[in-house]
C-alpha positions as CSV (number, residue, x, y, z in Angstrom):
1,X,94.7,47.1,6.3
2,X,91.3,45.7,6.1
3,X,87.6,47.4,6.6
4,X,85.5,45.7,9.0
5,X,81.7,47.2,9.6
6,X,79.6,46.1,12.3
7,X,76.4,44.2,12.2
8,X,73.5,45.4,14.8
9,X,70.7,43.0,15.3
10,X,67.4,44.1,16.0
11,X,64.6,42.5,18.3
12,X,62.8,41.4,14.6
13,X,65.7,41.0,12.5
14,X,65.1,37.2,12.0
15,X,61.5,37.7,10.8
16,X,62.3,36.6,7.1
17,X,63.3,33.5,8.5
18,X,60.3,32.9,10.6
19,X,57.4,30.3,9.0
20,X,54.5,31.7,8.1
21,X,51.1,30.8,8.6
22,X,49.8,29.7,5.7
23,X,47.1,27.4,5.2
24,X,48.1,24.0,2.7
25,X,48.7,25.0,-0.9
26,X,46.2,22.4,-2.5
27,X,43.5,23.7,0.0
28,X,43.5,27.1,-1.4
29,X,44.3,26.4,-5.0
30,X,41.0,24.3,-4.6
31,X,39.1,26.7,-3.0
32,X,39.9,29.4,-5.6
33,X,38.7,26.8,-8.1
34,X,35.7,26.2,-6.4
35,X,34.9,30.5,-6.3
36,X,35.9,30.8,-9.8
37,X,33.4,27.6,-10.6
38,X,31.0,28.9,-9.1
39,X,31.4,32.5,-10.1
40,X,31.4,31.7,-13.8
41,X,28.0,29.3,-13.0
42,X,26.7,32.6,-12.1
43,X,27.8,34.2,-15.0
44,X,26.4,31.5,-17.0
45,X,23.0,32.0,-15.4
46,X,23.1,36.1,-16.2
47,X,23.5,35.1,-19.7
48,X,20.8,32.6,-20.3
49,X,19.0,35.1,-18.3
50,X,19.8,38.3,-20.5
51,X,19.3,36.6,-23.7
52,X,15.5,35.1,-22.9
53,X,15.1,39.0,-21.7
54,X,16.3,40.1,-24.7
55,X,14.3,37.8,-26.8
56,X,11.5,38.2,-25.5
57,X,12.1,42.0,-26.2
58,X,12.4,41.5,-29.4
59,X,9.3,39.8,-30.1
60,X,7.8,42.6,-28.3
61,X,9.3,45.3,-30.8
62,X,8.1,42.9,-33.4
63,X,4.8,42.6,-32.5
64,X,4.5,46.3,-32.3
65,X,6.4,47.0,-35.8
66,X,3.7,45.0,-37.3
67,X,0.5,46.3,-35.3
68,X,2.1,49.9,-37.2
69,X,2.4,48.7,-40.1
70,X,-0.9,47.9,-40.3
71,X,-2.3,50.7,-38.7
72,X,0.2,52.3,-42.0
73,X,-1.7,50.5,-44.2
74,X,-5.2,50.9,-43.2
75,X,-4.8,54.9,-42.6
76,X,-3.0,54.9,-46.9
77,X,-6.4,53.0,-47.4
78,X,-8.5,55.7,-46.3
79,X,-6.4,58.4,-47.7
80,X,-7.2,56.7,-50.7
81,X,-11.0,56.6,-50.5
82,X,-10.9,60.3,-49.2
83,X,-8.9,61.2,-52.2
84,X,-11.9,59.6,-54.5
C-alpha cells in the first residue's frame, strides 16, 4: 500500500527556472568600483578640506589667546602703577 499526493502546477510555477535579467557580472562589479572610487575621492577632498578649516581655526584661537594675554599683561601693569 503506497501514498501517492498530487502535484498542481500553477501558471508561474516554473519562474525559478526562468533567466533573469541581469546585466554582465564584470560590468557591475566595475561600476561599483568606479562609485566607491569615486566616493572615497570625495571623501578625501572633505578631509583635506576639514583639516585646512580647522587649521586655520586654530591660528585664529591663537592669535586671539595671545592678543589676551597681552591685553593681561598690560591691564597687571597698570594695576601696578595704580597700586604705587
Amino acid at each position: 500500500d503506497q501514498s501517492c499526493f498530487e502535484i498542481t502546477l500553477f501558471q508561474n510555477a516554473d519562474k525559478e527556472n526562468r533567466p533573469i535579467a541581469t546585466p554582465p557580472l564584470e560590468t557591475s562589479l566595475a561600476e561599483e568600483l568606479s562609485a566607491i572610487k569615486q566616493k572615497l575621492e570625495r571623501l578625501r577632498t572633505d578631509k583635506e578640506k576639514t583639516e585646512k578649516m580647522l587649521k586655520d581655526r586654530e591660528a585664529l584661537l591663537d592669535e586671539k589667546m595671545k592678543e589676551m594675554e597681552e591685553k593681561s599683561e598690560i591691564q597687571k601693569n597698570l594695576e601696578i602703577q595704580v597700586d604705587r
